[in-house]
C-alpha positions as CSV (number, residue, x, y, z in Angstrom):
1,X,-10.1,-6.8,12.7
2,X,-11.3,-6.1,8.9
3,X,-10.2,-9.0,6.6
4,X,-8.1,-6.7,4.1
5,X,-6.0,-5.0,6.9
6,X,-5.5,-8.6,8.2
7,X,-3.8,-9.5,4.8
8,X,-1.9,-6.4,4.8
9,X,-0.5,-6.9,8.4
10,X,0.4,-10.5,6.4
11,X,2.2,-9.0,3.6
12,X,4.6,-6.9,6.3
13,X,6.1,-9.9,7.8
14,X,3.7,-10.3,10.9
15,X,1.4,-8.8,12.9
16,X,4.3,-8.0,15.5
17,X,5.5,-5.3,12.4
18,X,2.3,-3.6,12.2
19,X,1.9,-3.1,16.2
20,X,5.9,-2.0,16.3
21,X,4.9,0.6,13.6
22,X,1.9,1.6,14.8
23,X,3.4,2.0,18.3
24,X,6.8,3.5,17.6
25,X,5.1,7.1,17.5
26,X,7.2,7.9,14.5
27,X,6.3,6.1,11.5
28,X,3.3,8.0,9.9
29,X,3.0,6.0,6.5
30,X,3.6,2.4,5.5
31,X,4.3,1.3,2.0
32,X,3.0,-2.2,1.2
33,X,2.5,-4.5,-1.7
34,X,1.7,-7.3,-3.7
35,X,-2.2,-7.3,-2.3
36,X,-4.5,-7.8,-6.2
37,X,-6.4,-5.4,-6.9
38,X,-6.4,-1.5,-6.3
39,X,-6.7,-0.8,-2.7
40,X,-7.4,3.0,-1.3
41,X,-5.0,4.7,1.5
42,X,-6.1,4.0,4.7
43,X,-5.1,5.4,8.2
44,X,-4.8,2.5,11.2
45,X,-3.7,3.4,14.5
46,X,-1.7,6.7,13.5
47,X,-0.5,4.7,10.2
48,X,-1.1,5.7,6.9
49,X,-0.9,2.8,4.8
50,X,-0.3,3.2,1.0
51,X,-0.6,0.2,-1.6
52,X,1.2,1.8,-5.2
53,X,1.1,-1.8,-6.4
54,X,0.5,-1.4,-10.6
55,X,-1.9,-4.7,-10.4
56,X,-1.8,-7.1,-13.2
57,X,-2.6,-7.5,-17.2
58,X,-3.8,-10.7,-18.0
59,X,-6.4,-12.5,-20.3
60,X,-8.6,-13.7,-16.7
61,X,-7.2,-10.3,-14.8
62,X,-7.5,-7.2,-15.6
63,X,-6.7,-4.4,-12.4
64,X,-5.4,-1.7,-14.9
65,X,-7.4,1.6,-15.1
66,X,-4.6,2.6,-18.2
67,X,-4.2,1.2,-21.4
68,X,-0.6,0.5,-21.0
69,X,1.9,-0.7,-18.4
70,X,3.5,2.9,-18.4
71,X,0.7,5.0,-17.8
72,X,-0.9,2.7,-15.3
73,X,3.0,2.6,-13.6
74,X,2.9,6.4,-13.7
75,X,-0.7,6.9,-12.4
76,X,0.0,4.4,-9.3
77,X,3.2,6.2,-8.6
78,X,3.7,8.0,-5.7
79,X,6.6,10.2,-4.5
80,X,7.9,11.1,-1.3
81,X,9.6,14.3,0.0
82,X,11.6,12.6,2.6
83,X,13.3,15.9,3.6
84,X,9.8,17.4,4.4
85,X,9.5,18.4,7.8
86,X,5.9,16.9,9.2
């Protein structure tokens, strides 16, 4: 299994989560965080998984593709039309 879906798997509270999701037949995207760095959406086993994180600011990190926390809040945004019919 690749390395950065193994850490994502991680970050949803066990592998057991990602197989129940993956499984249920219903879930079609997964929201995760808190993984550094800007990661694209990928698809898994009928999964979408989407990482909004922001990243971080710092003197010995910088993950920001905007100049300020705002803009790089509003570009990593995403919204969801949960009344859209699939």
């Amino acid at each position: 299994m690749e390395r950065s879906f193994q850490m994502i798997r991680a970050l949803m509270g066990a592998d057991q989560l990602g197989d129940l999701l993956e499984a249920s037949g219903v879930v079609q995207t997964a929201y995760y965080g808190h993984l550094h760095g800007l990661h694209p959406t990928f698809t898994h086993g009928g999964v979408t998984y989407v990482n909004p994180a922001v990243g971080v600011n710092k003197k010995r990190m910088n993950e920001w593709q905007r100049p300020t926390f705002m803009e790089q809040w509003a570009w990593r945004t995403k919204i969801v039309d949960l009344d859209k019919k699939v």
